[in-house]
N, C-alpha and C positions, 0 to 999 in steps of 0.2 A: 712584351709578348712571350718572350721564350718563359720569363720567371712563373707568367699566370701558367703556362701551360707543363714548368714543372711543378708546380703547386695543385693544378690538377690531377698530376702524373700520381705525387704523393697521396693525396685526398682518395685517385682509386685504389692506392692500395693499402691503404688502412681500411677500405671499404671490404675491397676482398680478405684482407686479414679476420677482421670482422665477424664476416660471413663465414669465414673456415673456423674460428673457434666455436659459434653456434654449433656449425655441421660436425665439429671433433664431440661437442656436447650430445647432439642426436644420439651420433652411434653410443657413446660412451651409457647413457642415461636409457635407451628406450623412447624419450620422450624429450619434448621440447622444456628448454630452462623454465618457462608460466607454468606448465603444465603441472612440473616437478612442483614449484614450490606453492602448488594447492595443496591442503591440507585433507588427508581423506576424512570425510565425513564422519560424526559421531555414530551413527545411523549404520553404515555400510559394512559393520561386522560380522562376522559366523560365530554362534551362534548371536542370534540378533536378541540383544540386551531388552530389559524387562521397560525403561524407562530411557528416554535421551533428551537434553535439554542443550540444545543448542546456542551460543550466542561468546559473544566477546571474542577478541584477538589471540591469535594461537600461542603455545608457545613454543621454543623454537630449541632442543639441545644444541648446546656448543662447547667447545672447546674447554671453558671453566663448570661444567655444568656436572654436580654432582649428585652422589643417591644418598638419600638420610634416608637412617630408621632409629625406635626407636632400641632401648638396649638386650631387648629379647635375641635371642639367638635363631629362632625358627626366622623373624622379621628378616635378622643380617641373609639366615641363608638365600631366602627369595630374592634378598639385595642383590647378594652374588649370582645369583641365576642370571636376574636382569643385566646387570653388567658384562658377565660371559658371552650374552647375546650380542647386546651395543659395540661392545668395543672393537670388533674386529671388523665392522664395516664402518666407524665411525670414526677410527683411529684414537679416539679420546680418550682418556684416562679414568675419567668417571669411579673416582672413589668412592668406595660405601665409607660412610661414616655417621657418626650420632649428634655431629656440630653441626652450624651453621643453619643458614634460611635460604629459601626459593630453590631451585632444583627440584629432582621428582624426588618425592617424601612417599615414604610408603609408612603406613602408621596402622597398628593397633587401638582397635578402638572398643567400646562399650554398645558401640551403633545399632542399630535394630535388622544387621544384615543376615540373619538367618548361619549357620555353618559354615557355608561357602559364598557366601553373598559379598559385593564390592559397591563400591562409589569411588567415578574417577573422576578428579574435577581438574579442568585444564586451564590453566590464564596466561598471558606474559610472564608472571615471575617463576609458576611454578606448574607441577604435574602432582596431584597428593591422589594414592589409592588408600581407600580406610578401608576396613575390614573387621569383624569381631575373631574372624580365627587366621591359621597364616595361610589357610586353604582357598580363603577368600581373596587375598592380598596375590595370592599366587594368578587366580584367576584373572582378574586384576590385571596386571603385567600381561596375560597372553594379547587382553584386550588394548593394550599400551603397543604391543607390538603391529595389529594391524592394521593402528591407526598412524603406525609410520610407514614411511613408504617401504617395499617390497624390499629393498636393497637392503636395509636393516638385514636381511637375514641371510646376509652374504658373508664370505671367512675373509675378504679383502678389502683393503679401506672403499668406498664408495665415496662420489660427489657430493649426496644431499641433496639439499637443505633438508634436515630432521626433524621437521613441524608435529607439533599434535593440536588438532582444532581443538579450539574455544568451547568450552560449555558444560557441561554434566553426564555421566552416566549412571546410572543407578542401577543396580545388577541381583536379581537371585536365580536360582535355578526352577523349574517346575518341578523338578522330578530328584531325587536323591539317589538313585541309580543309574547313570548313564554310562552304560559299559560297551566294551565291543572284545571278541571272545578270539584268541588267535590257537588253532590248531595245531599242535605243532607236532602229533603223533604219526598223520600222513604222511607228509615231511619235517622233518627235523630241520628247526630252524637255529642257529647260534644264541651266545646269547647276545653279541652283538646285531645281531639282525633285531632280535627281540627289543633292547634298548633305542633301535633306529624308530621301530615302530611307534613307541613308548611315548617319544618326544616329538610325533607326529599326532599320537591321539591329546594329548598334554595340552597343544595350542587349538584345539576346539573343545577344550572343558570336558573332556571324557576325564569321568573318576575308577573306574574300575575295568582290570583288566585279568580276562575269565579265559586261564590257561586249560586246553584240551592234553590233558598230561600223558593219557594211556587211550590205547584203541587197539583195532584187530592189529594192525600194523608197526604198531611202536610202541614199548615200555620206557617212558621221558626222563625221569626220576629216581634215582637213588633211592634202594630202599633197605638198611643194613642189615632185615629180617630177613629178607627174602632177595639176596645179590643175584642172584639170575634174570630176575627183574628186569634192568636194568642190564646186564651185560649180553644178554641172549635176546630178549626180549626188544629190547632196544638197538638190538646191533643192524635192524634194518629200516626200511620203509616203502613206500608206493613206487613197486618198479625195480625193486629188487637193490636201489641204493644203500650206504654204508649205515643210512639213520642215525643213532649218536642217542644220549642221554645227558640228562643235566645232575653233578655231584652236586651233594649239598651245599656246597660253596657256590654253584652258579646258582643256584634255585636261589639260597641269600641274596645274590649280588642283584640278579633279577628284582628279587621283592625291595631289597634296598632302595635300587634304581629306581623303580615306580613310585615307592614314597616319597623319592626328592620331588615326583610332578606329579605329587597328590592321587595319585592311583592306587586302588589298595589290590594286590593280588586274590585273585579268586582260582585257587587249583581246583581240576576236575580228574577226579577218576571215573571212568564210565561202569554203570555196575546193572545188572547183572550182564548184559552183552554187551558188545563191543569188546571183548575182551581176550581175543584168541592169542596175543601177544604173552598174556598171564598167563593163559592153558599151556601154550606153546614151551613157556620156561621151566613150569613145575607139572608131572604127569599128578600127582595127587587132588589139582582143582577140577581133573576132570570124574564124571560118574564113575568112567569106565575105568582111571587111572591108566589111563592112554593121551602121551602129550599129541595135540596134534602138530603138521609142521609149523612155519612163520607162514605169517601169508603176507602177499604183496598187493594182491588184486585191489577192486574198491567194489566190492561186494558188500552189504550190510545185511543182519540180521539173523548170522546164522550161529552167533559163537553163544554161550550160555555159561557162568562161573554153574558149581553144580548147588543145586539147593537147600539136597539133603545130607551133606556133610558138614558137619563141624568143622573140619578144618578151615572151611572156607571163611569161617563166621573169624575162625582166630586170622587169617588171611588177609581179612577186611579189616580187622582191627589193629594186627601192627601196621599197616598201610596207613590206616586213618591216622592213629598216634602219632606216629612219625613225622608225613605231613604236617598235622596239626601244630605241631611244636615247629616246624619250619616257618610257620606261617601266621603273622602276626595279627591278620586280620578277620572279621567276623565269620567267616562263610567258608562252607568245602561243599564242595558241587557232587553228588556221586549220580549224576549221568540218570541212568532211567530209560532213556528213547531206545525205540527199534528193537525191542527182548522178544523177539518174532522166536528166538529158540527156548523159551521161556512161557511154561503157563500160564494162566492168570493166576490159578492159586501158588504156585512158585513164586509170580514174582510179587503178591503182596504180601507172603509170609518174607520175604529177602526183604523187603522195605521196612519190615515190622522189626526187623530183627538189626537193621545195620541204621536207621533212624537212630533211634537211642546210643548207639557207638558214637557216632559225628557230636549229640547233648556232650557222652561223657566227657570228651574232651575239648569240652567248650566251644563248641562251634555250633551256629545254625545252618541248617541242611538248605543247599539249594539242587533240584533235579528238575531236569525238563518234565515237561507238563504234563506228561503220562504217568509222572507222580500224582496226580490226580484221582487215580485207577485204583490208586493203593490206599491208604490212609495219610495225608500229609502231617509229618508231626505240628506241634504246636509252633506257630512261628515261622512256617518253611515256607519258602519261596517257589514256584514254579515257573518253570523260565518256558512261555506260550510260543513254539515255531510251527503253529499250522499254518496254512494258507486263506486264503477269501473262501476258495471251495473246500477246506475241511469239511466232515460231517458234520449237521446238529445234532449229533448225537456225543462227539467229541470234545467238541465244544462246549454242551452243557455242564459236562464233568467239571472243565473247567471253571465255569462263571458260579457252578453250586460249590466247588472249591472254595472261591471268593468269598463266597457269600457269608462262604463257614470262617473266616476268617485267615486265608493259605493267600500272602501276597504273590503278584503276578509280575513277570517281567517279560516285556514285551519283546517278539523278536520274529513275526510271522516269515518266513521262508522268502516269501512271493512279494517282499517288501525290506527287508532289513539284514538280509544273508545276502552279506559282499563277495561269495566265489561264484554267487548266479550269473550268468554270461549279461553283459546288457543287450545283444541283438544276437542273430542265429550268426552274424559273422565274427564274435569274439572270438582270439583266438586260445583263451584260456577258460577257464570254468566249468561246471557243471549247468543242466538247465531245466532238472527234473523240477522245478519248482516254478518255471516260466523262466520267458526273455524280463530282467530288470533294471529299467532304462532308470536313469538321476530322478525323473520327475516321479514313476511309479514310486520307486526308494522314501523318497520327500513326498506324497501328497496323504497322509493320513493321519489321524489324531490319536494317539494313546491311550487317550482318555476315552474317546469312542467309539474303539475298533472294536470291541468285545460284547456287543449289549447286554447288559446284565449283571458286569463284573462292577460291586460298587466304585465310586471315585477315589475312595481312600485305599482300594486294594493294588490296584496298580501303583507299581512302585519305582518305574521307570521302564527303560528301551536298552535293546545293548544288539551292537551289529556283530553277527557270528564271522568269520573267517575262518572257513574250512579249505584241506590244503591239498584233496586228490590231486591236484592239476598245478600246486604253485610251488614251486622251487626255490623262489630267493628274493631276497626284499623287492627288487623289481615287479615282480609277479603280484606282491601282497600292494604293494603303490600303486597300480594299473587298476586292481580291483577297487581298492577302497577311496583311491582319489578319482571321480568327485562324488561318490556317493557319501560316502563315512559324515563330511559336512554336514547332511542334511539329518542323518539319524542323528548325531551330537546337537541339532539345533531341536528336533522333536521333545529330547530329555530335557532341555534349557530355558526356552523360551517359552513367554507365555502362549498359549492358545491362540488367544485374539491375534497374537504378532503373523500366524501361519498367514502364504500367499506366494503361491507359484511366482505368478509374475514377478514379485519382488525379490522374490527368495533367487532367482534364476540370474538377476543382473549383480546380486551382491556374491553370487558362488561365483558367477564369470572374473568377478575381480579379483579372488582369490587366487587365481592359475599363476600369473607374472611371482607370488610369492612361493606358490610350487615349484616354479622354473627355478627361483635364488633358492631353493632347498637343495636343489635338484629329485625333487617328485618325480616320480615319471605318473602318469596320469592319463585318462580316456578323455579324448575330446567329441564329448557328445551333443551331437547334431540339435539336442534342445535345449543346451546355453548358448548366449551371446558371447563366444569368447571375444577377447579383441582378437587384434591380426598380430599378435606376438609371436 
């Protein structure tokens, strides 16, 4: 009797033992051990992939599990990306190398994937992303990461199990433009902040990123014609703060940064207003040759470069130069909006005149959409941020734009500008364009926001973030997480894939991976978040 009943004694407490390594797993994990080791769905991504083919047994990283590529150097550096991710919550070692079979293979191919297009195919032996560029292959990987669990993107080893389902993904983008635009003249942002940013737009497939350089408020930018620029001009921002500017070395380091996660920089000078920071520095851009002071306020519309001076035109042109040679990629922005101190014949002679400067030095012109007003040079891009209730009379400018051949980049106010408050109790933002809740953000089409504007003019979506109000990465995270998702999915995914209801349970999943960023984020009353 006594031996059943310590044999009992023992039995309850390997029961309770038991039961406490589970309960040590709960807290540890978020989630219960089944839970964890389901695999998230091919299907449940941001942006939502163009094709998913679901089937067969997952496969599982472990411990001997390594990255093949093949001997291209762009291939290794994506390797290494992926790896940098993995390893620090996975403990593993996960060598890139050019030997060996099964593991995740990332491969160069001849495939029919378009520039940035993928195909991820998942089994027990292996994980292979193909791609015909390494743009593609990069994309690829964001989509490898969150089809692993969230913990993945922690900096400490994590539990696991590191499963990626069974099946196929087949990937291209709708749109070749998917950008989102960070201000950094309002406030002055580092460039560490910017880089934070960077590797936040990166994992929902944003390619370009549309630097706001110069405004009433801040001169961003080194310029070695004109050093008051920059040191006067720059020495403040919104609120009378210390503002900053970026040397050439940072503006490089920046544009470097973005090309390692396939982002190409797009600088903006704003021209002809928005520019009191440049008046401000040198008294000669002004008519009067009176500087006026810095201004701090957030006022628009009242500053003007002066028209009918030359100097101005050579002003714009080592500016452009300058820039230009910094900056590796197609496009220089020169702004356009809000020239309310600016006539109309002023400011289509200034467009007429500083168009063919951005040609000479090989760049194509992009300027908000009231380049429209002016004559668009050949090629130019206008970047649309009107509202639903713009005029049609504004509007028509635009879509006869199109028609002429001036692509469009989508970015209406009252839909796709992340500093719009989302309710009248944020407590950060602007709201002169409406309250812009996730779903407003997320429910429109690109393709047929504009009526009129042909299919091929539209050239993508890009979320502006403007910075009256936002201080420091925190501020830019609160705005743009969860909306930013939903603009990267409009540029990506096909049409047909749009669907609130679905789109709303796959952005709720995304939150647990914000937290292992540490995002800070808006929890909006119309996702299902879980209870995390």
């Amino acid at each position: 009797m006594r031996d059943g009943l310590v044999r009992q004694h023992h039995r309850t407490l390997r029961l309770l033992g038991s039961l406490l390594l589970v309960a040590v797993g709960v807290c540890a994990t978020g989630a219960t051990p089944a839970r964890a080791a389901v695999p998230t769905p091919l299907d449940r991504v941001v942006p939502a992939p163009a094709s998913v083919t679901p089937g067969g047994a997952p496969y599982r990283i472990t411990r001997g599990t390594h990255i093949r590529v093949d001997g291209s150097r762009e291939a290794r550096q994506v390797a290494q990306y992926l790896a940098d991710i993995l390893r620090p919550s996975t403990g593993y070692r996960l060598p890139v190398t050019t030997h060996g079979e099964g593991g995740i293979r990332l491969a160069l191919t001849r495939g029919d994937f378009g520039a940035e297009g993928y195909r991820l195919s998942s089994s027990p032996r292996a994980v292979t992303i193909s791609a015909r560029t390494p743009a593609g292959l990069f994309h690829g990987v964001q989509t490898l990461r969150q089809l692993l669990p969230a913990a993945v993107e922690k900096d400490t080893v994590q539990p696991g199990p590191w499963t990626v389902a069974g099946g196929t993904v087949t990937d291209t983008p709708r749109y070749g433009w998917r950008g989102a635009m960070l201000d950094v003249s309002r406030h002055f942002f580092t460039v560490e902040q910017v880089k934070r940013y960077i590797d936040q737009l990166a994992l929902y497939k944003i390619n370009k990123l549309h630097l706001h350089l110069s405004d009433d408020q801040g001169w961003r930018i080194a310029i070695d014609s004109w050093p008051r620029l920059a040191t006067y001009g720059g020495s403040t921002e919104v609120g009378g703060g210390p503002g900053g500017h970026y040397t050439k070395a940072d503006y490089k380091e920046i544009v470097r940064y973005a090309a390692s996660r396939y982002l190409e920089v797009v600088p903006e000078i704003d021209m002809p207003g928005h520019t009191n920071a440049a008046l401000a520095s040198y008294a000669e851009l002004n008519c009067d040759g009176v500087a006026p002071p810095q201004y701090t306020g957030t006022e628009v519309g009242f500053s003007s470069l002066c028209v009918g001076k030359d100097v101005t035109y050579d002003f714009v042109d080592d500016v452009i130069r300058e820039l230009a040679a910094l900056t590796p990629g197609k496009y220089l922005h020169i702004g356009g909006d809000e020239a309310h101190s600016t006539s109309h014949e002023d400011y289509v002679t200034f467009m007429d005149r500083v168009q063919p400067i951005v040609a000479k030095y090989g760049k194509t012109v992009v300027g908000w959409h009231q380049l429209t007003g002016a004559t668009p040079a050949k090629g130019a891009l206008a970047q649309y941020w009107g509202l639903d209730r713009t005029s049609a009379e504004e509007k028509a400018r635009v879509v006869k734009a199109a028609q002429n051949g001036t692509g469009i980049v989508l970015s209406p106010a009252d839909r796709a500008y992340l500093d719009m408050k989302y309710t009248k109790d944020t407590p950060l933002g602007l709201s002169w364009a409406g309250y812009v809740e996730v779903q407003r953000s997320y429910d429109w089409d690109p393709g047929t926001y504009l009526p009129g504007v042909p299919e091929g003019a539209v050239k993508g979506v890009e979320a502006p973030m403007w910075s009256e109000t936002l201080e420091d990465s925190e501020h830019i995270e609160f705005m743009a997480f969860p909306r930013l998702p939903g603009i990267a999915e409009l540029g990506w995914s096909p049409a047909a894939s749009h669907d609130w209801e679905r789109y709303k349970v796959r952005l709720a999943a995304q939150a647990e991976r914000w937290n292992a960023l540490g995002i800070q984020w808006y929890r909006s009353p119309q996702v299902p978040w879980s209870a995390q």
